[in-house]
Phi, psi and omega in degrees: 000150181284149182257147161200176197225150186227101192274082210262111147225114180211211198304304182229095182323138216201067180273128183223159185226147180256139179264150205193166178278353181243189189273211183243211164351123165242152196226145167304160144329117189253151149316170167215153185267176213264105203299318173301330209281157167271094200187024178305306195291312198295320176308324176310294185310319178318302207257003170263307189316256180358329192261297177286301165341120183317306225264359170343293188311327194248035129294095219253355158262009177240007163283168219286319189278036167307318199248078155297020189195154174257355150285324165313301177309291193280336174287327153338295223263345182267343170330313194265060200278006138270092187337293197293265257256285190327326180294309193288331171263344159313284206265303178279174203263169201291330181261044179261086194269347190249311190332150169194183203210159188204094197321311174270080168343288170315337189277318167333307184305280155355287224274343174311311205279356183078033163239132220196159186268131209205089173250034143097013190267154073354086189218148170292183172197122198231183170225159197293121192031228174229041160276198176251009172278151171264134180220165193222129182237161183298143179233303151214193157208082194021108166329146130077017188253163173300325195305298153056249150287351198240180172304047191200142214214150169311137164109320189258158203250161166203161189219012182213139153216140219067011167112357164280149171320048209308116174250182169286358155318282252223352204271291184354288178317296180325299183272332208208061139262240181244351199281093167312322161279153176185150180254127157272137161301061164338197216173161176209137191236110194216111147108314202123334204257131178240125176249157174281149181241171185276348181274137181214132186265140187247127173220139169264152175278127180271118170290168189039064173274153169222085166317119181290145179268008182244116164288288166227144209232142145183161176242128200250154175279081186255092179055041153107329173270165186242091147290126148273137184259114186225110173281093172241118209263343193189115161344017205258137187298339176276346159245020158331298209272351167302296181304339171291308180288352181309306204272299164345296165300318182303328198276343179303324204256023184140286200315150165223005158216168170213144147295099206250095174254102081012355181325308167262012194268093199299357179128233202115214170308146189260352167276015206206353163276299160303339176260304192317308177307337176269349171261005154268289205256322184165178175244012177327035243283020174248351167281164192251127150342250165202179190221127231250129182247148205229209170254173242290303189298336193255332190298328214242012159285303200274163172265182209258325182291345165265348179258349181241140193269150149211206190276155173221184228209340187204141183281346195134302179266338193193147203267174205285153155232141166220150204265000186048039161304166143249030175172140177193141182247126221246105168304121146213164182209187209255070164261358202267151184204172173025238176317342209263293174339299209259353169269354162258356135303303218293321167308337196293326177291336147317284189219180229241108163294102182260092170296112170269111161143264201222191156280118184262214192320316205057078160240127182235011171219149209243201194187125198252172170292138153225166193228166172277037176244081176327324193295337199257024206069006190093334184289130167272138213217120148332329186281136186298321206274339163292347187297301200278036196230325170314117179264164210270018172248020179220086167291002164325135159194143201268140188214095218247150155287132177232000157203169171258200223182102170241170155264189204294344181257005181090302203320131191208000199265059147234068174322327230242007232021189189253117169288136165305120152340273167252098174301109177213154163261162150302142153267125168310334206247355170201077166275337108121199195231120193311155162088334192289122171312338178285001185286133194285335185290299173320302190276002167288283142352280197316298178348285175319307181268314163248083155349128122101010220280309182287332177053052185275169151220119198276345180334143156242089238250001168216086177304155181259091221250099152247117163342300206209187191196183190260351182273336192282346187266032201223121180325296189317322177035215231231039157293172191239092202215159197282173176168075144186161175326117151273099166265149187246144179331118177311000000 
């Protein structure tokens, strides 16, 4: 019988195993540790890494004859009394940037669906000349957030918090610590020179904040064509039918080219990606998406109708509008990461991508939750009596890369991100109003479909060059993750 595993992860996590006479995922014979050893979490990590993990064959502590003995095996694994160190300096390969752990599964889990404690600000981090101070500008700011509420807009700086200074020491602690509260210090930028200022906003984190990802949805009038404009921050399944209903309005009102803005959107679901791609380009469901490579042991498993995606025609629930372009133009930088990467690779063989803004991310591999549940292969499954399968004295869960992602033309090699058509930055000194035609990123865009339409001077004279950012500092960060039946060979 064909076997499958049915892998959801967005807002409401899902798992199903088809019940069948063989087992699911199979693997060789592993060791096992000495049932006296202090060592749950690490045999865990070992042995989902060992199964799953994209990059195994090139780990030389995860092949499978590594241990010749389960004595060998556990004094290894006691080698290691930090779990967290043990993944990171261990178990992954040297060009692995993204895989992370998480002690608390659940909390993992959590930040997939795009629920995260918030208060609701975006912002970049950049540092002050060529000390160690920080300053941080406004990037947006969360519809319906604490934020909000308060004095504080895209665009504006800061350099303190609680009356301290930020540097690379210390902003980790400052910002993304446990202190729900907090005052940012401001700043004024004159000249090149960022200064402190007397104004200070005070904000809180809201817990189970979920950030709607359509920042701004509108279709604008440019010299008679109808751009749809779409500000899109984060990948999530659960506002699937919100995107739908978006590109509904856009085909009402017109449109016949679009703006894909991505600037901050570090991924997310790679199904929720495929449908966007499909509300760009058609519903041809014979076209190909894109097709998926995993390592060696788990790739000669799946079946070809599981490895390969194609374009789709229904969201699930209700069928696609798609606007049929042949050409679309996508803002990103290299704040754009995974999915926001893969709906313009997946599209490129199709219709003509005009990338605007910077080089991005290069993230090409996606990644599932695994858990301490062996029966089920480590994949983490939702359902309460599987849930009560997890063991309980080892909450760790892991969120490892395990496969890459090429499109319909083979291509997958952009480690390096995807260089822009036309390269331009943020300017700090004119980041301007998401959505507004005067936003210089926007009118750049614009430029390409009506020459002279903006009358800009595009100079930018203080880029906006951040080190780190506030989405990279959040258990979801700039992962890539799966949401359809996994299926397997007969």
């Amino acid at each position: 019988m064909k076997k499958c595993f049915f892998l959801f992860l967005g807002v409401s996590l899902f798992f199903l195993s088809c019940n069948s006479d063989d087992d699911g995922i199979q693997n060789g014979p592993t060791p096992n540790p000495d049932p006296s050893a202090n060592v749950i979490a690490q045999d865990f990590m070992w042995k989902a890494m060992n199964l799953w993990y994209f990059w195994q064959g090139d780990v030389a502590d995860l092949a499978d004859d590594r241990f010749a003995t389960d004595a060998e095996y556990t004094a290894y694994l006691e080698s290691f009394t930090d779990p967290e160190g043990f993944f990171y300096d261990t178990l992954l390969f040297g060009e692995d940037r993204f895989s992370f752990e998480n002690e608390n599964y659940e909390e993992l889990v959590s930040s997939l669906s795009g629920i995260s404690q918030s208060n609701g600000v975006e912002f970049g981090l950049g540092l002050i000349d060529d000390t160690n101070n920080v300053f941080g500008f406004v990037q947006y700011i969360w519809p319906g957030s604490d934020a909000s509420t308060k004095n504080i807009s895209r665009g504006e700086f800061f350099t303190r918090v609680d009356g301290v200074q930020l540097t690379t020491g210390n902003y980790r602690e400052l910002l993304f610590g446990d202190n729900s509260t907090y005052t940012l210090g401001m700043a004024t930028v004159s000249n090149g020179a960022i200064s402190d200022s007397a104004k200070e906003v005070t904000l809180t984190k809201i817990e189970d904040q979920v950030e709607d990802p359509i920042l701004v949805a509108k279709t604008l009038d440019v010299n008679g064509t109808k751009v749809a404009y779409l500000m899109y921050n984060r990948f999530l399944g659960s506002f699937n039918e919100d995107l739908n209903d978006a590109f509904a309005t856009f085909k009402a009102e017109g449109a016949t080219e679009l703006v894909l803005d991505v600037r901050y959107n570090p991924g997310g679901s790679v199904n929720t990606s495929r449908l966007l791609a499909s509300m760009i380009y058609g519903t041809n469901t014979s076209d190909v998406y894109i097709r998926q490579r995993w390592n060696d042991k788990i790739q000669a498993q799946l079946s070809d109708d599981f490895l390969t995606d194609y374009f789709a025609n229904s969201t699930g629930s209700s069928p696609i509008n798609s606007l049929n372009l042949s050409r679309v133009f996508v803002i990103a930088t290299e704040s754009s990461a995974s999915a926001s990467e893969l709906v313009m690779n997946g599209l490129a063989p199709y219709i003509d991508v005009i990338h605007i803004g910077e080089t991005t991310s290069g993230k090409n591999e996606f990644s599932i939750t695994l858990v301490d549940d062996p029966g089920n292969s480590f994949i983490y499954n939702s359902d309460r009596d599987r849930e009560g399968n997890i063991n309980p004295q080892n909450s760790w869960g892991l969120q490892p890369l395990v496969g890459r992602n090429e499109n319909a033309a083979g291509f997958f090699d952009y480690t390096s991100g995807l260089v822009p058509d036309i390269a331009i930055s943020e300017d700090l000194t004119n980041l301007g109003t998401l959505g507004e035609v005067s936003e210089p990123l926007l009118a750049r865009a614009l430029e390409e479909i009506a020459p002279g339409v903006t009358k800009m001077d595009f100079t930018v004279e203080m880029p906006a060059d951040a080190f780190t950012t506030s989405r990279i500092h959040t258990p979801v960060r700039d992962h890539m993750y799966l949401e359809k039946p996994l299926q397997l060979n007969k």
